[in-house]
C-alpha positions as CSV (number, residue, x, y, z in Angstrom):
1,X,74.4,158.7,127.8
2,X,75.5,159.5,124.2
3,X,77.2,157.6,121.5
4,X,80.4,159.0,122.3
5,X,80.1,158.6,126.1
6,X,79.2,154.9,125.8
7,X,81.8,154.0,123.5
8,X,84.4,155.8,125.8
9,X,82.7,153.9,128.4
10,X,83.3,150.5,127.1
11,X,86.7,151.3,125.9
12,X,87.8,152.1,129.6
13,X,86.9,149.0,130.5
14,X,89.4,146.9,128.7
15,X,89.3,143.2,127.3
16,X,89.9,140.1,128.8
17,X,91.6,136.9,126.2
18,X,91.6,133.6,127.6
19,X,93.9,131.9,125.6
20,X,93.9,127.7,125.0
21,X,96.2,125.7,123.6
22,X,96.3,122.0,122.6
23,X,98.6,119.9,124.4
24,X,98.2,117.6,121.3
25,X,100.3,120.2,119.1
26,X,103.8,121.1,119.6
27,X,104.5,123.8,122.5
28,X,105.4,127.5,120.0
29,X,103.1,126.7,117.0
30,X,100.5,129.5,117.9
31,X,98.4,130.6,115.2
32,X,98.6,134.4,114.4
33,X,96.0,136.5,116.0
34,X,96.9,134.8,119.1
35,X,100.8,136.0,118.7
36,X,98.8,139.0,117.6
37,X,97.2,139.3,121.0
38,X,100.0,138.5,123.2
39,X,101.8,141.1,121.9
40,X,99.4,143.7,122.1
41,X,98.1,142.8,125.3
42,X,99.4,145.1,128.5
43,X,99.6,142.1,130.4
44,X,100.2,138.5,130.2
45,X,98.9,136.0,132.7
46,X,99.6,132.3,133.5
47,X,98.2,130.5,136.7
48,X,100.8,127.2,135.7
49,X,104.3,128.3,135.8
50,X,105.4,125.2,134.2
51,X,102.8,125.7,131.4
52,X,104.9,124.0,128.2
53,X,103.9,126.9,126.2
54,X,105.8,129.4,128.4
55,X,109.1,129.2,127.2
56,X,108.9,129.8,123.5
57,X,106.4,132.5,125.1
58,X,109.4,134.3,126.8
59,X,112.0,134.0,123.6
60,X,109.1,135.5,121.6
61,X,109.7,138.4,123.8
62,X,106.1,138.4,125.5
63,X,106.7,138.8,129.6
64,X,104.7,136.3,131.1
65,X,103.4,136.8,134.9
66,X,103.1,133.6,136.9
67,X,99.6,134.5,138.6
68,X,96.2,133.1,139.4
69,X,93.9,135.9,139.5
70,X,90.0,135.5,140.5
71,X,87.3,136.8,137.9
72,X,87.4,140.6,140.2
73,X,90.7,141.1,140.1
74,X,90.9,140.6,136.6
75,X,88.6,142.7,135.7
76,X,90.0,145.3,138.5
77,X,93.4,144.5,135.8
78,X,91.4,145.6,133.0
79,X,90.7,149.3,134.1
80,X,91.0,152.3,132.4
81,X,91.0,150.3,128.9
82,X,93.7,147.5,129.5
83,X,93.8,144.2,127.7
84,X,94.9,141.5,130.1
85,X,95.8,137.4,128.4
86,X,95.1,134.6,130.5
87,X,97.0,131.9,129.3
88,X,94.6,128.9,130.4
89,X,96.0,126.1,131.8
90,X,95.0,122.0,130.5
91,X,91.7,122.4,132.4
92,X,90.8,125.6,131.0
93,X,90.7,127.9,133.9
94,X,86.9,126.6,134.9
95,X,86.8,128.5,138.2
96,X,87.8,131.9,136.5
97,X,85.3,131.6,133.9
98,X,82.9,130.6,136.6
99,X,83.5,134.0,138.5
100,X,83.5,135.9,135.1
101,X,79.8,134.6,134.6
102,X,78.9,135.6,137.8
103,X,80.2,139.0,137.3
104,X,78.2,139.2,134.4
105,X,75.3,137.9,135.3
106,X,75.1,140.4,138.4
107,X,74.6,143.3,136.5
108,X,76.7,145.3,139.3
109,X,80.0,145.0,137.4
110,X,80.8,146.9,134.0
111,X,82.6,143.9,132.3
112,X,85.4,143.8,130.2
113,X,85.1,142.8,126.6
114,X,85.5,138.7,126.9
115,X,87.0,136.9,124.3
116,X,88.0,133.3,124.0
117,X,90.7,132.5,121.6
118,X,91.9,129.3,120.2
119,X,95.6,129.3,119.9
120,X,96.3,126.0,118.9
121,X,94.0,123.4,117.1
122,X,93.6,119.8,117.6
123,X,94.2,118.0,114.0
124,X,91.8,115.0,113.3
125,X,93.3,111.8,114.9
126,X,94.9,114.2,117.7
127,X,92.9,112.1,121.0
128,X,94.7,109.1,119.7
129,X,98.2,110.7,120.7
130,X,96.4,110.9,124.4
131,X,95.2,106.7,124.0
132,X,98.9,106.2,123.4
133,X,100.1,108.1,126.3
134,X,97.1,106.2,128.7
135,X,98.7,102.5,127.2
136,X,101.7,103.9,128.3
137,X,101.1,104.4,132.1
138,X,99.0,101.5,132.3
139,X,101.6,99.2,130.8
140,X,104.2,100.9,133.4
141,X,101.5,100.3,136.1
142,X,98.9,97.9,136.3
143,X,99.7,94.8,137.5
144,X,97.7,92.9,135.1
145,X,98.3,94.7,131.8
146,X,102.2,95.2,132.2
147,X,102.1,91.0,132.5
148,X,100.2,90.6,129.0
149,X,101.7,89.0,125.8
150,X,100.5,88.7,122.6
151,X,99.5,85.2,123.0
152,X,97.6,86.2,125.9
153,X,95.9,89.0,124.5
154,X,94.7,87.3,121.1
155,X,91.4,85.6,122.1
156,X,90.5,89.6,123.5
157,X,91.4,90.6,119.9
158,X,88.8,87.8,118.4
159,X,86.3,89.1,120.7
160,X,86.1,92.7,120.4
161,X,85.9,91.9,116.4
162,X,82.6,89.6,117.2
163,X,81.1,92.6,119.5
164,X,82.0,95.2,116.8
165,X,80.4,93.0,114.2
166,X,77.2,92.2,116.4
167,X,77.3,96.7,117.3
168,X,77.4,96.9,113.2
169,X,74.4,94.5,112.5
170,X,72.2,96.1,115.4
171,X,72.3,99.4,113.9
172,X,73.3,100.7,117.7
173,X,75.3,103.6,117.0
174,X,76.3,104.2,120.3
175,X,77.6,100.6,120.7
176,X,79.4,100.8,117.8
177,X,81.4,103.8,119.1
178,X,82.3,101.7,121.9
179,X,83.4,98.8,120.2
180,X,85.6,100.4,117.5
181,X,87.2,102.3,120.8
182,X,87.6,98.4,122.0
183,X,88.9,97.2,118.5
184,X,91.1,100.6,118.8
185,X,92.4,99.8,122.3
186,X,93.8,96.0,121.0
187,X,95.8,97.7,118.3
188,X,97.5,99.9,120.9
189,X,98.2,97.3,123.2
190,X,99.5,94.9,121.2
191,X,101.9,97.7,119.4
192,X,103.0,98.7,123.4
193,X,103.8,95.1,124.0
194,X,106.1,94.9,120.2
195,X,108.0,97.7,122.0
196,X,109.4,95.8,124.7
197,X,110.8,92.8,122.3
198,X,114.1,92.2,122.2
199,X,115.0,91.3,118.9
200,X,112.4,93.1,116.4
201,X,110.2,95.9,118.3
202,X,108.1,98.2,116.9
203,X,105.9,101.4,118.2
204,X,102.4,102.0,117.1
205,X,104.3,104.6,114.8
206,X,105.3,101.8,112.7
207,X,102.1,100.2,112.5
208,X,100.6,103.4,111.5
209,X,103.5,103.6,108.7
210,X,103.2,100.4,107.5
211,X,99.6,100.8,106.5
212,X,100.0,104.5,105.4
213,X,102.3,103.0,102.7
214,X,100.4,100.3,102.0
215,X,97.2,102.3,101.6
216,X,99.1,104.7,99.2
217,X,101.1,102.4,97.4
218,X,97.7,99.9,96.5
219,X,95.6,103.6,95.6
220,X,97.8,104.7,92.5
221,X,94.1,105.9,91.2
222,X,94.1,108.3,94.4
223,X,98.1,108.8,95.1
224,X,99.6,108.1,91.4
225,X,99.0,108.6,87.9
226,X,96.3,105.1,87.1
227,X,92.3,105.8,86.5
228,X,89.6,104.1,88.2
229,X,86.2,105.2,87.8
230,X,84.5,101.7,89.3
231,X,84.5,99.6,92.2
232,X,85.4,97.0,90.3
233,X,88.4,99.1,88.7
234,X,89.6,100.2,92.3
235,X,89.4,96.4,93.2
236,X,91.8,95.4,90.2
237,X,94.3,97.6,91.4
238,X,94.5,97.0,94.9
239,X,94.8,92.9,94.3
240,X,97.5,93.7,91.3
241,X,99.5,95.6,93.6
242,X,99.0,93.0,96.7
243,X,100.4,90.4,94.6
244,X,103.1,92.7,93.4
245,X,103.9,93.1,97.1
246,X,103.4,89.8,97.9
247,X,104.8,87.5,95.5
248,X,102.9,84.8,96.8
249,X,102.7,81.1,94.7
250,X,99.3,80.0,95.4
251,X,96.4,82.0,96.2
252,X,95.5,80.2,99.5
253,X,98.3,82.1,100.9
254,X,97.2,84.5,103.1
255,X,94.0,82.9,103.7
256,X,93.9,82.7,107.9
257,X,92.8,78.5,108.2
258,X,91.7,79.8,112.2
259,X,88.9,81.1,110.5
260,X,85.1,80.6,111.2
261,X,84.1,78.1,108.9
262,X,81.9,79.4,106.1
263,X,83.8,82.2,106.4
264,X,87.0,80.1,105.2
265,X,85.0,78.7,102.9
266,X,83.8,82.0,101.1
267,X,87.1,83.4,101.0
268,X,89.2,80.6,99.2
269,X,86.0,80.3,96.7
270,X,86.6,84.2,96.5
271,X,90.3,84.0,95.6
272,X,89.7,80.8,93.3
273,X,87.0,82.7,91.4
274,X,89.1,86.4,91.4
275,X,92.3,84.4,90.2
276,X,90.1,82.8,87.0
277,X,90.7,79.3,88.3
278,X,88.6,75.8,87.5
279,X,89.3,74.3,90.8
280,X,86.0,71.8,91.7
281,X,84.5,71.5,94.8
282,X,86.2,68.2,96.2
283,X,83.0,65.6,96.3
284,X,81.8,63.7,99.3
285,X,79.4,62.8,101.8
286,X,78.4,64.7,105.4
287,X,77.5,67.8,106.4
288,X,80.7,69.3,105.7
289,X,81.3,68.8,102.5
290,X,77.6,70.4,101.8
291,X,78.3,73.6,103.8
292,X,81.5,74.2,101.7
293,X,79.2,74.0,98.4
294,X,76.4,76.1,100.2
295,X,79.4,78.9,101.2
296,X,80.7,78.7,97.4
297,X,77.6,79.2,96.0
298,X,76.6,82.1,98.8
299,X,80.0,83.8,97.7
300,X,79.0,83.3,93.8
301,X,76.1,85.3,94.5
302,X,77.9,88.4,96.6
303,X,76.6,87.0,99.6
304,X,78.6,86.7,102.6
305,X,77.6,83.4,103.9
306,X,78.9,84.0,107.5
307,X,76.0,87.1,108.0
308,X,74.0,85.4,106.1
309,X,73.6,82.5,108.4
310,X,74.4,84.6,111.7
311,X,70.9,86.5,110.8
312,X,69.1,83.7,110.7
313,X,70.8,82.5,113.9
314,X,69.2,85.4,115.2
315,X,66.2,85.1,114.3
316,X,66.7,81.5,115.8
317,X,67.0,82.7,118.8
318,X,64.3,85.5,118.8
319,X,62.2,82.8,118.0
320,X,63.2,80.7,120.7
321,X,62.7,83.9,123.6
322,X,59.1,83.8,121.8
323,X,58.5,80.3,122.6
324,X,60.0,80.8,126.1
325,X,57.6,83.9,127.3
326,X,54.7,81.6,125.7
């Protein structure tokens, strides 16, 4: 067969778009060459009739056929050069392209030109729109998470933050995945439950607000007009503008007293010793008084007493499993 003859060849047998959309992104925003396509294409072809694109489909002018056609009628569709759009449903239309490979792979059935084109993009953070919609149902209908209060929920909150910290100090990447998606989960929850309150609710929209300003109002280095070139620069700015924010009277406010102790310890030497202050350890006798002086001293020093002495608890306890298997 010649050049000519072959192209002819493969012209005549058409084109075949599947075309998938986000559910994440509002039904009508389609980028261009897939408006491009739909309105070149001598047919258009949707197996979901109630498919939320559809309607801004039809006032764009594009006729849309309600039809679920198998890979050989499709490409029977395409003859004599015709470009056919399937506009894939949520699942993605895995039996058609299962049929198309087939086809294919057969080497009985002149094919259609195949092309897979995105009409619709998911924007980074976009899943988390479908973790809100899952809280949702199962707030509506579990029996045990549509009974949960914040109260109740807390000591989950306290717990997920231990196994994230224990997934970060492994090194266990997959882990850690998991338990920021725990961590995640706590956040939604609790902003489901603020819903429902009767005097002051808020969404997880507002939660996300609330830090969005927060984060841009204490970055005026990244979001306004001020300099910082250091860590140390950046760190100026963001405690200037929390006490702005704040106007608190003593730096202990703030400071959660529920605390693990060393922990409570570092961080009021840490705001003692950020604020410029002479404030001496209070003297006395026990172990408690020692520990506060050890966690002051740890902080001094840029180390975060809490780690430090959960590492060593670890190596505790590998020590101990040693001892046990003799």
């Amino acid at each position: 067969m010649n050049t000519t003859s072959a192209t002819t060849s493969a012209a005549a047998t058409g084109r075949i778009v599947l075309l998938t959309t986000s559910h994440r992104v509002a039904p009508g925003l389609l980028s261009w060459p897939s408006w491009q396509a739909l309105r070149a294409a001598d047919r258009v072809l949707c197996a979901d009739g109630a498919h939320p694109q559809l309607p801004y489909l039809r006032e764009a002018g594009i006729a849309v056929d309600e039809a679920a056609p198998t890979a050989e009628e499709l490409v029977d569709a395409c003859a004599g050069g015709r470009t056919v759009v399937v506009v894939a449903t949520g699942e993605g239309e895995p039996a058609l392209t299962d049929g198309l490979a087939r086809l294919a792979g057969s080497g009985r059935v002149n094919m259609p030109e195949l092309e897979l084109l995105p009409a619709s993009y998911d924007l980074p953070g976009a899943r988390l729109l479908d973790l809100v919609q899952v809280m949702d149902r199962i707030r509506a209908e579990c029996p045990w998470s549509s009974r949960q209060t914040h109260k109740g929920l807390a000591k989950y909150g306290i717990e997920e933050a231990y196994e994230l910290v224990e997934a970060i100090e492994d090194g266990d990447r997959q882990e850690l995945r998991e338990e920021l998606g725990d961590v995640l989960l706590q956040v939604v929850f609790h902003s489901r439950i603020a819903e429902e309150d009767p005097e002051e609710p808020f969404s997880i929209d507002d939660v996300a607000g609330t830090i969005v300003a927060k984060l841009i109002h204490r970055h005026p280095h990244v979001f306004g007009d001020e300099t910082a070139t250091t860590p140390e620069e950046v760190k100026e700015h963001w405690l200037r503008t929390k006490a702005e924010e704040k106007q608190r009277t003593s730096v202990t406010e703030g400071v959660p007293l529920g605390q693990p102790g060393l922990a409570l310890a570092a961080k009021l030497a840490s705001r003692v010793r950020t604020a410029g202050l002479e404030v001496p350890l209070p003297q006395s006798e026990g172990y408690g008084y020692e520990l506060l002086a050890l966690a002051a001293r740890a902080e001094a020093e840029g180390v975060d007493p809490e780690a430090a002495l959960r590492a060593a608890a670890r190596a505790y306890r590998d020590a101990i499993v040693r001892t046990e298997r003799g």
